[in-house]
N, C-alpha and C positions, 0 to 999 in steps of 0.2 A: 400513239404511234403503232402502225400495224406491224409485226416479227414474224416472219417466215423460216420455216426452216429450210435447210441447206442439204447439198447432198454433194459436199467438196472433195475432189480442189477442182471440177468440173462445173460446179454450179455457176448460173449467169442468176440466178434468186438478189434482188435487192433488198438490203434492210436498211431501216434507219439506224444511225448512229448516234452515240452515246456523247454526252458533254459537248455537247457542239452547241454552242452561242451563238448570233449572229449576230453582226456586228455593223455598225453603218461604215458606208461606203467612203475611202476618203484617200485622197493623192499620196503617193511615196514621194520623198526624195530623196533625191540624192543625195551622198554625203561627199562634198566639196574639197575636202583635203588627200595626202596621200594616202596608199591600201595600207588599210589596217593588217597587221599582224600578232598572231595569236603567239604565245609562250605555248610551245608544244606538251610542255606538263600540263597545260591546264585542258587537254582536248581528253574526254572522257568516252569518245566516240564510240558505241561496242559497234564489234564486226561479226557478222554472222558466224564466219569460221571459229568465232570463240566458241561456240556450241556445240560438243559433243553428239554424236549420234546418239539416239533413243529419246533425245526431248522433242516437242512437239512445235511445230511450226508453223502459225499461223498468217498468212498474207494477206495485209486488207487492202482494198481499194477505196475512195470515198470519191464519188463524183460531186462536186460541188457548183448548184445553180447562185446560192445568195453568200455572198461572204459571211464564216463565222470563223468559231473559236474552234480548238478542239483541244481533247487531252484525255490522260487515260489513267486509272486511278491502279497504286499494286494489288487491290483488294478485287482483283478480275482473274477469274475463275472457270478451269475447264471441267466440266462439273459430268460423272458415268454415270447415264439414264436409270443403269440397271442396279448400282452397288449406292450413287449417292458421293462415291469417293471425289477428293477435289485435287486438283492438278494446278499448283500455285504459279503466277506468273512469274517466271523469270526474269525476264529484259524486255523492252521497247525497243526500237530500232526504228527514228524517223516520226516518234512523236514521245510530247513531254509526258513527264509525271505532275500529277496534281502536286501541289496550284500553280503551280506553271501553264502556259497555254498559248497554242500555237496559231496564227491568223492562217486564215485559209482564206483568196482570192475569189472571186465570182469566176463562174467559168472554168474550174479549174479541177486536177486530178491529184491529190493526194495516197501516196502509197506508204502502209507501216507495216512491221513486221512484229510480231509477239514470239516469245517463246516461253515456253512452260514445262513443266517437270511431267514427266514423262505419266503416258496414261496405263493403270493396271492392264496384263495383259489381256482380262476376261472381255475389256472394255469394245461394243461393237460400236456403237451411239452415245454424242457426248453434247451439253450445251455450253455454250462460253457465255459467261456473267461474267457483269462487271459490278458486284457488290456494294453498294454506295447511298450515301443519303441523301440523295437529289434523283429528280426523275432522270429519264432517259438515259440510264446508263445501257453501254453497249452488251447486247442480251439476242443471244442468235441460237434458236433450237432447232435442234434434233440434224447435228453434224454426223454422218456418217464416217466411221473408222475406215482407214486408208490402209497401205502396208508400209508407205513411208511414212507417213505422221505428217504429212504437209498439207496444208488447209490454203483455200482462199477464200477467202468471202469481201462481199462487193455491198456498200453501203452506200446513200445516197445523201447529201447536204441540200434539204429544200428551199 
């Protein structure tokens, strides 16, 4: 898989994304009875405004042509070109943690959000690794430092 680097939160650069399986293609249904209802203890949902200012914030996009899987491991990493220092993920927002795993439709646009602990000040240029023991984890070089810390980066599902 070919990785390009980025020059965010303006880049339209496409990467491949990481843990994405693809899956055969097969009918939904419906679920026939009344709306299910969730015990609201049990929604763990985080909201971005949980987030303090100074962490890092990353917005991906994944265009997806072939339905797969996706999911994202916590051993993903905003790693300073120059120092080596690592910026530990914080939360997900809109995709699982391993081994959980999310189906992604054909034709379809998924959007997550990452946040991570804050990058040294010295930090100009940084890569985001997703650490892991399987190929194609999600692996995006030479991210350019912003003054808000918001990143986007745009991935493809082939």
């Amino acid at each position: 898989m070919k990785r390009t680097s980025i020059d965010a939160p303006q880049s339209n650069t496409r990467n491949h994304p990481a843990c994405i399986v693809p899956i055969e293609t097969s009918k939904t249904r419906e679920y026939p009875g009344p709306p299910l209802r969730l015990d609201p203890s049990l929604l763990t949902e985080f909201h971005p405004t949980d987030i303090e200012d100074g962490f890092v914030t990353v917005r991906c996009t994944i265009d997806v042509l072939v339905s797969c899987r996706i999911r994202i491991w916590k051993s993903t990493y905003l790693i300073d070109k120059s120092t080596g220092s690592r910026s530990k993920l914080l939360q997900a927002y809109n995709i699982p943690f391993y081994p959980e795993w999310k189906v992604l439709s054909d034709f379809s646009t998924m959007r997550f959000t990452l946040f991570f602990e804050p990058l040294p000040d010295s930090c100009e240029e940084f890569d985001l690794i997703e650490d892991i023991p399987e190929s194609d984890g999600f692996h995006v070089e030479g991210i350019f430092r912003n003054k808000k810390d918001v990143y986007d980066v745009q991935f493809d599902c082939l």
